[in-house]
N, CA, C and O atoms as a MOPAC input file, in Angstrom:
PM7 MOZYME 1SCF
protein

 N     61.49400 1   109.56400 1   126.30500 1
 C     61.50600 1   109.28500 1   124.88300 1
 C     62.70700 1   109.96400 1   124.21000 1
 O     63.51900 1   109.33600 1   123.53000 1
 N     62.77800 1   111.44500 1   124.46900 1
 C     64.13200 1   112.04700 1   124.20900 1
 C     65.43400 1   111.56400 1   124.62100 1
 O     66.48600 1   111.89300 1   124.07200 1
 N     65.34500 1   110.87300 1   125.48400 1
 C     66.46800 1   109.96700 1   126.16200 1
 C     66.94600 1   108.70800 1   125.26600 1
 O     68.14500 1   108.45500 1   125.15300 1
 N     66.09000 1   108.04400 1   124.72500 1
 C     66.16900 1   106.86900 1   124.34800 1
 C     66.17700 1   107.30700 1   122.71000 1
 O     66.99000 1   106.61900 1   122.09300 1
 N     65.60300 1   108.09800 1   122.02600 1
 C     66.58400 1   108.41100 1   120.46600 1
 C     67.85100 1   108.79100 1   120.79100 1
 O     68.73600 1   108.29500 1   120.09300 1
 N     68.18700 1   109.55500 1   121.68400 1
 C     69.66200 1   110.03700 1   122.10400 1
 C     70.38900 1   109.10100 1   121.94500 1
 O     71.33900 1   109.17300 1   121.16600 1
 N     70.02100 1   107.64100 1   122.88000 1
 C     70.89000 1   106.26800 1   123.10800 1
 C     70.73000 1   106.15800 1   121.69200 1
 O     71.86700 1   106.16100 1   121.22000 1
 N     69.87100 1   106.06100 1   120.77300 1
 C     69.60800 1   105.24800 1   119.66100 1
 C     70.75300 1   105.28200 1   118.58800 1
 O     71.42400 1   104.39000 1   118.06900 1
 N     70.71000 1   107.25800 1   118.39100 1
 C     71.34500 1   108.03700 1   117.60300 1
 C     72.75700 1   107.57500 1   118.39400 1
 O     73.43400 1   107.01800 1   117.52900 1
 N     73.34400 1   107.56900 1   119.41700 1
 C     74.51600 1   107.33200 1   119.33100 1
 C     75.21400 1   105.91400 1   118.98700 1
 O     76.22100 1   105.79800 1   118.28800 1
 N     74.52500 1   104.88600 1   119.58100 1
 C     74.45700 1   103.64500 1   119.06600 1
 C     75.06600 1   103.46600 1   117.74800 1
 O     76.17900 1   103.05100 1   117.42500 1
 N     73.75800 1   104.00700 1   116.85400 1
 C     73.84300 1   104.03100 1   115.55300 1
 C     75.26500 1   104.47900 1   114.43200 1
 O     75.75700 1   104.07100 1   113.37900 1
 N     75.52500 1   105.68800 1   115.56100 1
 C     76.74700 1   106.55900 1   114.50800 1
 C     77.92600 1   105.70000 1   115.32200 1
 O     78.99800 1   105.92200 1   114.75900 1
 N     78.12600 1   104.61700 1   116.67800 1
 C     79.03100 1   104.27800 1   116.82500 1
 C     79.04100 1   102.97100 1   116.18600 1
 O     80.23100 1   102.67400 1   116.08400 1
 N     78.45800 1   102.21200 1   115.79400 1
 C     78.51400 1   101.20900 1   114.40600 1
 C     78.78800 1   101.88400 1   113.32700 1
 O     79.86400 1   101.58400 1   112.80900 1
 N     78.10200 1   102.79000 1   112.75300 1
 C     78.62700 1   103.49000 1   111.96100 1
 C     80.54900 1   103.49500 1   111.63700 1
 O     81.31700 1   102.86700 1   110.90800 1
 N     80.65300 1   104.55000 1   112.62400 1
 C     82.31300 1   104.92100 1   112.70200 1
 C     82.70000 1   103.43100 1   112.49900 1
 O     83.57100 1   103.35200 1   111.63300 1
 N     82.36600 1   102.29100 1   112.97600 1
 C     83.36700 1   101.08700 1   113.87700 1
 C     83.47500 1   100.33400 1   111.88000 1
 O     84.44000 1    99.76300 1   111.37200 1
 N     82.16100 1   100.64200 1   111.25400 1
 C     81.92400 1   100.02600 1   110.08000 1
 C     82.97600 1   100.62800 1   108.91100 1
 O     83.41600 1   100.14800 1   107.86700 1
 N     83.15200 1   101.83500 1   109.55800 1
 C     84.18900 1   102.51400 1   107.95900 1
 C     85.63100 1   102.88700 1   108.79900 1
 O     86.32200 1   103.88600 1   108.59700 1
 N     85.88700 1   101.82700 1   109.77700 1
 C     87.50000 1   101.97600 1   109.82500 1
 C     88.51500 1   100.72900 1   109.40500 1
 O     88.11800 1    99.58700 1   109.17100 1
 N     89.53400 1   101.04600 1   109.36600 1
 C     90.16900 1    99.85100 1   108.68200 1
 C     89.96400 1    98.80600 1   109.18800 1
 O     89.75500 1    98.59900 1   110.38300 1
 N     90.01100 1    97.87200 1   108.13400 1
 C     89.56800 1    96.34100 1   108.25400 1
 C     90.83300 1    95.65900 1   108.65600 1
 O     91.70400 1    96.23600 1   108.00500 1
 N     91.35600 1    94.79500 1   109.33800 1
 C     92.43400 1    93.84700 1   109.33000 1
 C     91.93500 1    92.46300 1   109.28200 1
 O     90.76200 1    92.15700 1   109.49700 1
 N     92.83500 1    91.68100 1   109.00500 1
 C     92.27500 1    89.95100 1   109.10500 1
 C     93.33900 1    89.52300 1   109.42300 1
 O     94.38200 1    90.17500 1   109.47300 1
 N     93.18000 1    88.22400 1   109.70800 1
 C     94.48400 1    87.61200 1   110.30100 1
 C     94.16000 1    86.28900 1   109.61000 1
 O     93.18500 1    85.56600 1   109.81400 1
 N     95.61500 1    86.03600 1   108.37300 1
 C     95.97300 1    84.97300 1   107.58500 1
 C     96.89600 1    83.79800 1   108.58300 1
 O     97.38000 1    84.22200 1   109.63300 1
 N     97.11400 1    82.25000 1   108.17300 1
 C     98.27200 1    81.19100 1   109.31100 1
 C     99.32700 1    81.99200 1   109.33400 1
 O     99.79600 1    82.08900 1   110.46800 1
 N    100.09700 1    82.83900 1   108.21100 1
 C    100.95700 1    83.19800 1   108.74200 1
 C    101.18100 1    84.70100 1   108.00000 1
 O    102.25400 1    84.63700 1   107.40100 1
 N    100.67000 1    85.79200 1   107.85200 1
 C    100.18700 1    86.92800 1   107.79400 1
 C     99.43600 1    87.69600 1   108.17700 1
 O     98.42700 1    87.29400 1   108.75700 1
 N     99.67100 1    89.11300 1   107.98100 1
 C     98.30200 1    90.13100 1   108.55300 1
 C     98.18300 1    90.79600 1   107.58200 1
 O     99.16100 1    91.50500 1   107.34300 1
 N     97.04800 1    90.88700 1   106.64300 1
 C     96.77400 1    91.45000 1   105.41700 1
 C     96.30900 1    92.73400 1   105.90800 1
 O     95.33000 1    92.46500 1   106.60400 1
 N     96.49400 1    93.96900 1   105.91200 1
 C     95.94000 1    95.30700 1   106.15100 1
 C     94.93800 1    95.93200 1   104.89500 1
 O     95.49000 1    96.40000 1   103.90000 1
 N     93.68300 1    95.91600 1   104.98000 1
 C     93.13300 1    97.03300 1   103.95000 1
 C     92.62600 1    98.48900 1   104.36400 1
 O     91.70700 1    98.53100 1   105.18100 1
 N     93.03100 1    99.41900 1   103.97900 1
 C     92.81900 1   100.48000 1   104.56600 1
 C     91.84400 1   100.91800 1   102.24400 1
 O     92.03600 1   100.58000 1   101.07600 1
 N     90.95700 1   101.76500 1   103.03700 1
 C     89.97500 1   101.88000 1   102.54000 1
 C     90.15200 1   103.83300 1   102.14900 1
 O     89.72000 1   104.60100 1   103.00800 1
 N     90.68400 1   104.33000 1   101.06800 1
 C     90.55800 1   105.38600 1   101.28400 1
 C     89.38100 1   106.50300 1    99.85600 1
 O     89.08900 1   106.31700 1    98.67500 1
 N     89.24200 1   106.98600 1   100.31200 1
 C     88.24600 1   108.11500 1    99.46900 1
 C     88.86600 1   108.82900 1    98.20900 1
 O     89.68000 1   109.73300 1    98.39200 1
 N     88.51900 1   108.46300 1    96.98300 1
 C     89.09900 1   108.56200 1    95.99900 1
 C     87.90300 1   109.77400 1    95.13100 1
 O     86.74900 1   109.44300 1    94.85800 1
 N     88.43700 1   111.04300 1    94.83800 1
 C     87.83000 1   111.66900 1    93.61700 1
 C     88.43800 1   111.89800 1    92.62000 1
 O     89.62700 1   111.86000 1    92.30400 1
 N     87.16300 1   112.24000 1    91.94400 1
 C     87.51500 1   111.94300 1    90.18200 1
 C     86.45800 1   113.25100 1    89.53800 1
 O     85.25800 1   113.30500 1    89.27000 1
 N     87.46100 1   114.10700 1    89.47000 1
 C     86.59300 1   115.91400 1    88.98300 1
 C     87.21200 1   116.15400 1    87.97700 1
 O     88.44200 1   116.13300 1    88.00900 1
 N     86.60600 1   116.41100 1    86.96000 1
 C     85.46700 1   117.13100 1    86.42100 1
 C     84.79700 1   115.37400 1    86.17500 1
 O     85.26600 1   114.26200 1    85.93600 1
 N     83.36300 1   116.02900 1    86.42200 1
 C     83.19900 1   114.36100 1    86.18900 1
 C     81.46900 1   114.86800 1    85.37200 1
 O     80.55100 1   115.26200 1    86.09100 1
 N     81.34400 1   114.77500 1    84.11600 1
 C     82.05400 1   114.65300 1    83.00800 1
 C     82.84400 1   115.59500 1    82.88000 1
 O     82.82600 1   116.78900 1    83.18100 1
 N     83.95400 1   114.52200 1    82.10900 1
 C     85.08100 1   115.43200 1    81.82400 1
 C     85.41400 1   116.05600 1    80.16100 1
 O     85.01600 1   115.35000 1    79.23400 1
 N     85.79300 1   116.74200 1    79.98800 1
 C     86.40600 1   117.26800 1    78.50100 1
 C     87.66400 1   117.21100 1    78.06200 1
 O     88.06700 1   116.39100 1    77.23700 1
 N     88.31500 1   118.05700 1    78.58200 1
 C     90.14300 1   117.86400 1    78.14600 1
 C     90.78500 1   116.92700 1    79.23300 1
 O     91.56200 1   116.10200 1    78.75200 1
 N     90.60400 1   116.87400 1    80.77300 1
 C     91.23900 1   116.63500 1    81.69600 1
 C     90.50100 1   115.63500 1    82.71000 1
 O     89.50100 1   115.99400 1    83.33200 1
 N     91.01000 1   114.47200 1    82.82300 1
 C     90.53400 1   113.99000 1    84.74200 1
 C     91.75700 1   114.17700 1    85.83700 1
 O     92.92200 1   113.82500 1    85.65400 1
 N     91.37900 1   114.62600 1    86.66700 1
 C     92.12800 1   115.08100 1    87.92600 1
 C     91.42000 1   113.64900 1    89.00300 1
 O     90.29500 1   113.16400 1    88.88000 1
 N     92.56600 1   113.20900 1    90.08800 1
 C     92.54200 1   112.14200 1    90.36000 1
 C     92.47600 1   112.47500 1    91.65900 1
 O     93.11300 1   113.52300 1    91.56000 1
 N     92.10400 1   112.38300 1    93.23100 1
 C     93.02200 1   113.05800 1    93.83700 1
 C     92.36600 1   111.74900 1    95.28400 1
 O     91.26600 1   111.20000 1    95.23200 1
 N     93.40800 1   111.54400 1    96.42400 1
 C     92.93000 1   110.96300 1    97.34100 1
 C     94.15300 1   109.66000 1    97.37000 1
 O     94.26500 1   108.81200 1    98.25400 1
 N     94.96800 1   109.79600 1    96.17300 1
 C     95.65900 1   108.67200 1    95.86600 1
 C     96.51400 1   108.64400 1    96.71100 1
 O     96.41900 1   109.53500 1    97.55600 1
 N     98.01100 1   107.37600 1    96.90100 1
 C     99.12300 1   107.00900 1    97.14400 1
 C    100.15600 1   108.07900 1    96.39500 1
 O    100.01500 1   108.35500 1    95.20400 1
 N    101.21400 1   108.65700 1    97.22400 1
 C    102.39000 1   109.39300 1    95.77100 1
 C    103.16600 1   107.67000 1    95.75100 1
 O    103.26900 1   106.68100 1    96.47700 1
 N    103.59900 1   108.18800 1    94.32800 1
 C    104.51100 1   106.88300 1    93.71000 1
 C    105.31700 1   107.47500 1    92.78100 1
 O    104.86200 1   108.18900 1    91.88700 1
 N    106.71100 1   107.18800 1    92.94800 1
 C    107.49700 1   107.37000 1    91.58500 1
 C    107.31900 1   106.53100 1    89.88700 1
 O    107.82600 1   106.76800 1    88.79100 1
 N    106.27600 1   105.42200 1    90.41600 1
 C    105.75200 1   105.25400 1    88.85600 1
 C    104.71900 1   104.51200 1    89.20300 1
 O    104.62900 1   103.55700 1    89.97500 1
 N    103.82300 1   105.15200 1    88.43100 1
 C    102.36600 1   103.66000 1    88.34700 1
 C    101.89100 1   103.68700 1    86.99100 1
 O    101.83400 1   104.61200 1    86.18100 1
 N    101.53000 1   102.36500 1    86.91100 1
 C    100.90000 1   102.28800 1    85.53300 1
 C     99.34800 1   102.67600 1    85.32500 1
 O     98.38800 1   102.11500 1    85.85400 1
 N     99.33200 1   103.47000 1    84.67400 1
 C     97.86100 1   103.88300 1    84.36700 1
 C     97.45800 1   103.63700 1    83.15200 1
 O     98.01200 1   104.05700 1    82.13600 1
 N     96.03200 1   102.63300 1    83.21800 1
 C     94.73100 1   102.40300 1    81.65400 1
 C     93.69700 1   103.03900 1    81.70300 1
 O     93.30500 1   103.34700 1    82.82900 1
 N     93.17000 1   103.31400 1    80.92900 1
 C     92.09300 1   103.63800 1    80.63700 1
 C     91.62700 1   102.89900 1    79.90400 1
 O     92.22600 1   102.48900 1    78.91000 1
 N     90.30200 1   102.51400 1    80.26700 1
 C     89.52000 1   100.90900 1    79.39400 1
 C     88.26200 1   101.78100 1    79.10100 1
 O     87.91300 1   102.53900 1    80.00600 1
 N     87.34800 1   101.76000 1    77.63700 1
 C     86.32200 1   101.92800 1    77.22500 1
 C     85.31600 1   100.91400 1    77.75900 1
 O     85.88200 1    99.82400 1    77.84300 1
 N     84.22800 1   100.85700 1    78.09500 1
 C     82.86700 1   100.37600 1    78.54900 1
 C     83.08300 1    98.58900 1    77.91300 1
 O     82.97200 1    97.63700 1    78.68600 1
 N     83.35400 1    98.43600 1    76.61800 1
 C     83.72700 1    97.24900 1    75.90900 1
 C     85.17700 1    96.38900 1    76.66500 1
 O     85.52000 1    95.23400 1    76.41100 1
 N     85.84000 1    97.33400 1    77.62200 1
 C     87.54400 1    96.94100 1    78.11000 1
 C     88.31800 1    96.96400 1    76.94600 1
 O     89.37100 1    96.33100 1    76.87600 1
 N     87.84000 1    97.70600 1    75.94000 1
 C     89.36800 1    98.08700 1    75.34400 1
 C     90.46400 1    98.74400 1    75.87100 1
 O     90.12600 1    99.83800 1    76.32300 1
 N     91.63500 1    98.51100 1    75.99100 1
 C     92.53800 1    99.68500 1    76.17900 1
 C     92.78000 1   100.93400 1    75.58000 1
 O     93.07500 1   100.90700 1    74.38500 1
 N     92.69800 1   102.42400 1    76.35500 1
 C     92.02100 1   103.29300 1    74.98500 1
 C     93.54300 1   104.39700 1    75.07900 1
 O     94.05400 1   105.13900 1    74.24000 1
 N     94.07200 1   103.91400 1    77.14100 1
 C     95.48400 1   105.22000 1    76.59800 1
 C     96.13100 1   103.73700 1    78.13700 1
 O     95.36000 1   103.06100 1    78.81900 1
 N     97.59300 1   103.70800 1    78.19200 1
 C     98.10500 1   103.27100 1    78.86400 1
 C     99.82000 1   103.69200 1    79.27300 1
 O    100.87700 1   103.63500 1    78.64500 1
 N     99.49300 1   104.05900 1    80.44000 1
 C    101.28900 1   105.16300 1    80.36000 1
 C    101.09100 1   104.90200 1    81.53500 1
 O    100.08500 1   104.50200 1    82.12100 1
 N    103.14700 1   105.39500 1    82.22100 1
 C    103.81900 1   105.34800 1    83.31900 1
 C    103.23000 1   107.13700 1    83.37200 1
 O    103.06000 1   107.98400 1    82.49600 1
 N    103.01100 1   107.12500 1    85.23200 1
 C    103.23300 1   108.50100 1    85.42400 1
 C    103.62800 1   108.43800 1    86.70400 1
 O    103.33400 1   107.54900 1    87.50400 1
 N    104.42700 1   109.56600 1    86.93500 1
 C    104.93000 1   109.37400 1    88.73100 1
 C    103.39000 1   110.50500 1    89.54000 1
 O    102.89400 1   111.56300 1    89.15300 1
 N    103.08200 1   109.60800 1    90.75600 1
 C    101.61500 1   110.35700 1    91.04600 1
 C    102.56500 1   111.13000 1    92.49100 1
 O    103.27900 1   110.52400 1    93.29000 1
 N    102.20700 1   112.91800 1    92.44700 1
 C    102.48300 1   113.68000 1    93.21200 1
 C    101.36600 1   114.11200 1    94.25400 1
 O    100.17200 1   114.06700 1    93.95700 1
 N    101.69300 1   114.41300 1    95.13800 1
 C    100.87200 1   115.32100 1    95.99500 1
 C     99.23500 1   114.79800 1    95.97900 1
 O     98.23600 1   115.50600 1    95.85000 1
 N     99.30700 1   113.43900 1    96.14000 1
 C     98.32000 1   112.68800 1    96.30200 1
 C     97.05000 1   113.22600 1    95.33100 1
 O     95.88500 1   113.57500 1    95.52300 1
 N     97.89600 1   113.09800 1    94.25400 1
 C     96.76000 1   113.91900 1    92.86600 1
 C     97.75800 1   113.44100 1    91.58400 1
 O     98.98400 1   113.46700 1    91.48400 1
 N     96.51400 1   112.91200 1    90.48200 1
 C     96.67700 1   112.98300 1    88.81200 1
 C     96.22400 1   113.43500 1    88.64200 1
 O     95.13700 1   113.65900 1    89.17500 1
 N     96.82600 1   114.05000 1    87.54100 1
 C     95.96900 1   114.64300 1    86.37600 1
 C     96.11900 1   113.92500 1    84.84200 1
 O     97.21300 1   113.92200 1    84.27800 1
 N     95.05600 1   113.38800 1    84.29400 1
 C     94.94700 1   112.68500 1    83.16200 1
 C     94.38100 1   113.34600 1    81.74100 1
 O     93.18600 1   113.49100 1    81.48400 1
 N     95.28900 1   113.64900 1    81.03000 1
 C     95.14700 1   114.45800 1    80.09000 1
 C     93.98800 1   113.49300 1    79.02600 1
 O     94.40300 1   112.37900 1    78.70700 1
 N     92.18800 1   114.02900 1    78.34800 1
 C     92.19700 1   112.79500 1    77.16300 1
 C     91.30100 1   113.95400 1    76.45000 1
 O     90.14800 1   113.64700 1    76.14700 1
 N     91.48900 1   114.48700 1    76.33500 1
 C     90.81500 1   115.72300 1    75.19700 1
 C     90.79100 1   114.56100 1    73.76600 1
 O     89.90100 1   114.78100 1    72.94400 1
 N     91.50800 1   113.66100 1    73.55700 1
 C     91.11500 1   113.07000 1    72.41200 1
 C     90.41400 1   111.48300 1    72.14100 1
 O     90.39200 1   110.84100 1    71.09100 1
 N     89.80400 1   111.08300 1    73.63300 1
 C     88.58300 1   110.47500 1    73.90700 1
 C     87.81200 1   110.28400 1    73.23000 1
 O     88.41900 1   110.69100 1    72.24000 1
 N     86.94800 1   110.00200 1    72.87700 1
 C     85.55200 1   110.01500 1    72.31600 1
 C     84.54800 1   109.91600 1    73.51700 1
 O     84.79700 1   109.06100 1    74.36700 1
 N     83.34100 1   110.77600 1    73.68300 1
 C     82.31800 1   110.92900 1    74.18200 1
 C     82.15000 1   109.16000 1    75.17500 1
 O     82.51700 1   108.13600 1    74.60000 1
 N     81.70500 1   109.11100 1    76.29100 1
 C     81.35100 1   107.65500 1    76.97100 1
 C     81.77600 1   107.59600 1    78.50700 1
 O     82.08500 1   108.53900 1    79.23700 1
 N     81.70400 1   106.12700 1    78.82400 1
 C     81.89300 1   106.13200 1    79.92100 1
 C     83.81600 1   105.12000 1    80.09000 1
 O     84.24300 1   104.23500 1    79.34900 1
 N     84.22700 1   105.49700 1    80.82600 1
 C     85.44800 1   105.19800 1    80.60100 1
 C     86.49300 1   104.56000 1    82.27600 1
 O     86.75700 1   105.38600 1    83.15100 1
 N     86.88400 1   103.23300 1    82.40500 1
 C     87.20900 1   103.08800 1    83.91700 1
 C     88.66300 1   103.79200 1    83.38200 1
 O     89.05100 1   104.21800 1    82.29400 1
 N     89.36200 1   103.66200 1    84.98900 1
 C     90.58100 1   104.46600 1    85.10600 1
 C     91.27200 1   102.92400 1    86.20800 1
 O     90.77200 1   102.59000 1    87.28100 1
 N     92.58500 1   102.17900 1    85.48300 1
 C     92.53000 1   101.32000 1    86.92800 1
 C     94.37000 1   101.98600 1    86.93100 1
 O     95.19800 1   101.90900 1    86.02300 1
 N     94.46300 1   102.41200 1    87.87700 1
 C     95.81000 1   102.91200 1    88.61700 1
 C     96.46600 1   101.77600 1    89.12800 1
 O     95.79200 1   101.30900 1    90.04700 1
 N     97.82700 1   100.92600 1    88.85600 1
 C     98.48900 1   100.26600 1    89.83200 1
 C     99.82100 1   100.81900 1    90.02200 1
 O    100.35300 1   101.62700 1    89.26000 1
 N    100.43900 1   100.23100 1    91.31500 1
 C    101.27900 1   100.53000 1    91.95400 1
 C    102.27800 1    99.91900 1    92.88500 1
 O    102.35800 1    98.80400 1    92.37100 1
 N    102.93600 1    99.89800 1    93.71100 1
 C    103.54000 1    99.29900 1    94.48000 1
 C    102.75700 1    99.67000 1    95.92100 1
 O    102.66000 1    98.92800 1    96.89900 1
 N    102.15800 1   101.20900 1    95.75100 1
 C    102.03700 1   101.75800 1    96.87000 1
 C    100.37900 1   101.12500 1    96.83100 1
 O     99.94300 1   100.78900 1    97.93200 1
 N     99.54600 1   100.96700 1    95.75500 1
 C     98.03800 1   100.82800 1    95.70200 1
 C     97.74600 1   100.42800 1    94.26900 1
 O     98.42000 1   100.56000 1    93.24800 1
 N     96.47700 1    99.87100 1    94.49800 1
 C     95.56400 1    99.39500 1    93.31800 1
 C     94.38400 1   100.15600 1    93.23500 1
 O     93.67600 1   100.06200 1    94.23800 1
 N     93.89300 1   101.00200 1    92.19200 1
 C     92.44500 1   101.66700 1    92.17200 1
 C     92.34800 1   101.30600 1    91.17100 1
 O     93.21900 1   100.94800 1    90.37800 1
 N     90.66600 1   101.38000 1    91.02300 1
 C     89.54700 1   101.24400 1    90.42600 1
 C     88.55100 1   102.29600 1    90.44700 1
 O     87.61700 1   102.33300 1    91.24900 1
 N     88.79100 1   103.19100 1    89.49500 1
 C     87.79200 1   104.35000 1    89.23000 1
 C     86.90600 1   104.22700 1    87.84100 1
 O     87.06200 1   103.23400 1    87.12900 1
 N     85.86300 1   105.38900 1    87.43500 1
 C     85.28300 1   105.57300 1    86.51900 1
 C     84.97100 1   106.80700 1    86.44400 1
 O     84.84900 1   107.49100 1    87.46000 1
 N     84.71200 1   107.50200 1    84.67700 1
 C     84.50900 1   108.76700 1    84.92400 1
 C     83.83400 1   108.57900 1    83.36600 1
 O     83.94900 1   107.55800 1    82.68700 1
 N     83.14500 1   109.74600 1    82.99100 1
 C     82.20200 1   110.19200 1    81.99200 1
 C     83.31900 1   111.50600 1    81.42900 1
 O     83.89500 1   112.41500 1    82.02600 1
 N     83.26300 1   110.98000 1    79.68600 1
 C     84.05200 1   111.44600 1    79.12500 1
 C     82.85300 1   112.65000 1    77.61400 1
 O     82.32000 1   112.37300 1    76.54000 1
 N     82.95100 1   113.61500 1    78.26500 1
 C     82.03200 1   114.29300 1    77.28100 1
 C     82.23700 1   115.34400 1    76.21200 1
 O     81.28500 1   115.72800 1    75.53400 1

């Protein structure tokens, strides 16, 4: 019986692993790569600051911030270092708020609580 959860448990965590590694597909005449990476977003709620970190570096990406409604609430160039932002909004209003980062290097889609 101890034998056979053993098989089970390994089974399991080797679907596992096989499920969260990069995906490829194959287009008639392309190979689209998505690589899937782990993005945080601390202080989460935030007050003066969101710190970004897990990202692409880029010498410029455009960064929004959209209110719950998709208003646009701040929208600026920033060059992203050392695979980390930092997003200054101390003058926010209280809510929930997405963050979408683009780039040459990547596209994110975050959210964070603004308190």
């Amino acid at each position: 019986m101890k034998n056979y959860l053993l098989s089970l448990a390994f089974v399991l965590i080797a679907f596992t692993m096989k499920a969260q590694s990069n995906a490829a597909s194959t287009d008639s005449n392309q190979t689209v790569l998505t690589v899937k990476t782990k993005i945080k977003v601390f202080p989460n709620p935030a007050t003066n600051v969101v710190n970004i970190l897990g990202l692409t570096n880029s010498n410029q990406a455009n960064i929004t911030i959209s209110d719950v409604s998709g208003n646009v609430v701040i929208q600026r160039q920033w060059a992203i270092r050392n695979k980390a932002l930092s997003i200054p909004v101390p003058n926010l209003k209280t809510g929930i708020y997405a963050v979408t980062i683009h780039s040459q290097e990547q596209q994110v889609q975050t959210k964070f609580y603004k308190n």
